[in-house]
C-alpha positions as CSV (number, residue, x, y, z in Angstrom):
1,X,-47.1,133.7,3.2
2,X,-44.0,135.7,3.3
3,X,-43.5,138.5,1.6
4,X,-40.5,139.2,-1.0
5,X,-38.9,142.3,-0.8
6,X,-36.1,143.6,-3.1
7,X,-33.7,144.6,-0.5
8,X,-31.5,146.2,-3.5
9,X,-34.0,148.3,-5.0
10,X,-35.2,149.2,-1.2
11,X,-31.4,150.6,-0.8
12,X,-31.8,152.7,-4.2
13,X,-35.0,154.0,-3.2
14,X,-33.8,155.0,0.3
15,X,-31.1,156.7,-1.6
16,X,-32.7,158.5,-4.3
17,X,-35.3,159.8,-1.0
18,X,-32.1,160.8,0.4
19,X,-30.8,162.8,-2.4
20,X,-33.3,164.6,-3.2
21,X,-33.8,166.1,0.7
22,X,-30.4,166.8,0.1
23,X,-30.2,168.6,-3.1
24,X,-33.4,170.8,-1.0
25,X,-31.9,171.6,2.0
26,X,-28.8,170.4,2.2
27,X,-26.7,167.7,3.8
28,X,-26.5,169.8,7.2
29,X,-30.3,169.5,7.3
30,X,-30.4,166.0,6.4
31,X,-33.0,163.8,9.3
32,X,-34.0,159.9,8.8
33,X,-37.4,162.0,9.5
34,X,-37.0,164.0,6.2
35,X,-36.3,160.6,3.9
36,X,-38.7,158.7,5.6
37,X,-41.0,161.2,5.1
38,X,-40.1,161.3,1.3
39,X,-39.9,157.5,1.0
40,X,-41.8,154.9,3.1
41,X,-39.3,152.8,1.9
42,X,-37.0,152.8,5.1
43,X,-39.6,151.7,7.3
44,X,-40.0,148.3,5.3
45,X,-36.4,148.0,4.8
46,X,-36.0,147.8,8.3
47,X,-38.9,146.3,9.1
48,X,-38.5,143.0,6.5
């Protein structure tokens, strides 16, 4: 059985990872590595 994902709420969580490693260190700083790190949520976004 497939499973559902809630691409749109998979975007705002990649966000919010992603703004939060940037309001630490900076947009300069900024890797995928970082927000993935932070949010497992780009993995299955990319993945499903």
């Amino acid at each position: 059985m497939a499973i559902i994902v809630d691409k749109e709420q998979k975007k705002k969580d990649i966000a919010l990872a992603a703004k939060s490693i940037i309001l630490e260190n900076g947009i300069d700083n900024l890797t995928i590595a970082q927000v993935a790190q932070a949010n497992q949520a780009i993995f299955e976004y990319t993945v499903a």
